[in-house]
C-alpha positions, 0 to 999 in steps of 0.5 A, a space after each residue: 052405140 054408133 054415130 047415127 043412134 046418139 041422141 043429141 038435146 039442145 040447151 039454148 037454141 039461138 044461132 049457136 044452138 041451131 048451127 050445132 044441131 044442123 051439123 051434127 043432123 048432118 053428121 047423122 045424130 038425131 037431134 031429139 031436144 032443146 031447151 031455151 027460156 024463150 017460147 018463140 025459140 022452142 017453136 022454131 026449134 021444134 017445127 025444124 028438128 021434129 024434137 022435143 022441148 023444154 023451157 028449162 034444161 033440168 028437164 031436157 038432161 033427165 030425159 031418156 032420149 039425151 045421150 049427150 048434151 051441147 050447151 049453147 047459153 049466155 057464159 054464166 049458165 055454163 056451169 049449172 047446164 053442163 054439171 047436170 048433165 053430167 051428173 045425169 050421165 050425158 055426154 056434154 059439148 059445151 061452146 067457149 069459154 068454159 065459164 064466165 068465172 075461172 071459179 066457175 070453170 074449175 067446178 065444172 072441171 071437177 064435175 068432168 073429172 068426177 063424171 062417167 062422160 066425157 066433155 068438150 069445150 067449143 073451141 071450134 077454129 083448131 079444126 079449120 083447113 087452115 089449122 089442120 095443115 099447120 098441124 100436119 107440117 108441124 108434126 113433120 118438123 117443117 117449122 122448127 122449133 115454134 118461138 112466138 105467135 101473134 094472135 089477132 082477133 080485131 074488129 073494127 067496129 063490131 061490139 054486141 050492143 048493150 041490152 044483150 048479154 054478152 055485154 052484161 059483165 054478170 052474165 058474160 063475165 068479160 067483154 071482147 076478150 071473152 067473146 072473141 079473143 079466148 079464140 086468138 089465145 086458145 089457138 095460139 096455146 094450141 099450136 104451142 101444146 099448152 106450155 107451162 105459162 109462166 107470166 101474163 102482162 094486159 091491158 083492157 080498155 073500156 073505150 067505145 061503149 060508153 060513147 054516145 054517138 058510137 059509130 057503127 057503119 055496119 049496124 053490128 050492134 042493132 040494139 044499140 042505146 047508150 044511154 039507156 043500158 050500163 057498159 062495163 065490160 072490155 071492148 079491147 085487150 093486148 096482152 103479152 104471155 110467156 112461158 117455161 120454154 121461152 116461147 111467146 104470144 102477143 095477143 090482140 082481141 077487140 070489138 071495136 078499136 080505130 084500126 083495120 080488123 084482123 083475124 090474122 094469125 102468124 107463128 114464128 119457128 126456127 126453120 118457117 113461118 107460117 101465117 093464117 086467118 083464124 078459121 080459115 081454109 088457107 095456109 101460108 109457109 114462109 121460108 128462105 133459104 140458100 138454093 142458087 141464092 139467098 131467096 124467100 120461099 113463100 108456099 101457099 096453100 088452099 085447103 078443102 073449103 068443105 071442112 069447116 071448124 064446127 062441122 069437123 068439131 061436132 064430128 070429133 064429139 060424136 066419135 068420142 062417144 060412139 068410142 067410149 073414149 076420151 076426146 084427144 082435143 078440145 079437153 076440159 083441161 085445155 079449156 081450164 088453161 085458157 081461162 087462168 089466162 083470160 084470169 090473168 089478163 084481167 088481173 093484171 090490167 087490174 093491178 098495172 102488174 105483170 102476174 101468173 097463171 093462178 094455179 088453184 088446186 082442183 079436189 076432183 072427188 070432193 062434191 061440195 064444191 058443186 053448188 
């Protein structure tokens, strides 16, 4: 099988749903179905991609032109879409967080292991020009040994207003944290190489969305009623992680805090720095040294605005399976991290405590633990 004979099905076909079918269209897939519960979604979808449509993915994973399957639905649903496609054989690209639920991401891990596909987690920001080059400079020594990362993914005011899902805690599972922190921690375990986590210390607040005259100058949230809809979730978080090796991470993700927002990521090593925007095409390089005398050398670099995170993402997912082989980033096993982490955050700003990565045994060829 090569690039341009995959077929590609679509289960939830809002914006993600629609940005992951223009790009691997564009990558040279055939987009063939979508599925989504919404009548109005599936017309789009068909009238745009010439493909078929379901309104439930049981059908849509059975179908015969499906070689692979990217899973674009609220958090919770996460689990049922991708375990039937891979029973059913397809290949599956599944968008962050893994699950809604560290229990649901480890029947979905066991699925994956049991399963002749292979299957990749969203986690789109690790392709970005930026992240590309650190990688690269990374691999040649130039930072040293990597001792910490501050990880930001702050908003000033920015929090999905009640009445969609992702403030829904049964359906989303988290608020802030799970929508647009898991991309500051997956980073920053990232660029780590997912060490041993060894502590996890947080706090979460629940701040601005109980708030009836909720300030929202940019109108992130267009559906806003306070009064009518229920608020439980997250809408900021900081954490502190540690690991085996004596590396650190200090993460602050938020929907809505008083403060200017952030995307900015920084890594400290023992020979450089280096600091960028998550998601972003540039890359800067802080270094000192002795030459003539004691200076800073701050090296600046711009990469290829071309090469977007999904664009190169989806690429990766589509040569996996034109391969047969299994994916060398954005793995099931990576994703089940970040989530024993997003567990532990919770956890301890439940309890007031610092606490550990719960480490539950994972039994991959016992099928009873799918539902």
């Amino acid at each position: 099988m090569n690039g341009e004979e995959i077929g590609v099905g679509v289960v939830g076909l809002g914006g993600m749903g629609t940005l992951h079918a223009q790009s691997v269209r564009d990558l040279g897939a055939d987009v063939v179905a979508g599925a989504d519960l919404v009548p109005e979604q599936r017309e789009r979808f068909a009238a745009e991609f010439d493909a078929a449509t379901y309104e439930t993915h049981e059908d849509l994973v059975v179908d015969d032109a499906v070689d692979a399957v990217i899973v674009t639905t609220p958090n919770r649903f996460h689990e049922p879409i991708t375990v039937a496609a891979l029973e059913a054989g397809r290949d599956v690209l599944v968008e962050k967080p893994l699950a809604h639920t560290l229990e649901s991401a480890e029947r979905i891990a066991a699925a994956a292991a049991r399963a002749d596909g292979i299957c990749m987690v969203g986690f789109h920001n690790r392709h970005a020009a930026s992240m590309a080059m650190f990688d690269e400079h990374h691999a040649r020594g130039r930072f040293g040994d990597l001792t910490h990362v501050e990880a930001n993914y702050v908003r000033r005011r920015g929090v999905p207003g009640p009445g969609s899902w992702f403030t829904d805690p049964e359906l989303a599972g988290g608020g802030a944290l799970l929508d647009i922190g898991v991309h500051a921690l997956d980073l920053a375990l990232y660029a780590l190489d997912f060490p041993e986590i060894t502590e996890v210390s947080g706090v979460a607040r629940t701040t601005f969305g109980p708030q009836a005259e909720y300030a929202d100058p940019d109108g992130f949230g267009d559906n806003w009623n306070a009064e009518a809809e229920t608020y439980e979730v997250d809408d900021s978080v900081s954490a502190f992680i540690r690991t085996a090796e004596g590396q650190t991470i200090s993460l602050e993700a938020a929907w809505a805090t008083n403060r200017e927002g952030s995307m900015d990521f920084r890594v400290r090593g023992t020979r450089a720095g280096a600091q960028f925007d998550i998601g972003d095409t540039d890359l800067r390089i802080l270094e000192a040294g002795t030459a003539g005398c004691d200076h800073y050398a701050d090296v600046e670099m711009t990469g290829d605005t071309a090469m977007t995170g999904y664009a190169e993402q989806d690429a990766a997912f589509l040569a996996a399976i034109a391969a047969g082989t299994t994916p060398e980033s954005n793995t099931i096993e990576e994703a089940l991290t970040v989530q024993r982490v997003i567990d532990a955050i919770y956890r301890s700003s439940e309890t007031g405590r610092a606490t550990t990565v719960r480490e539950a045994e994972i039994e991959l060829e016992q099928t009873t633990r799918i539902k």
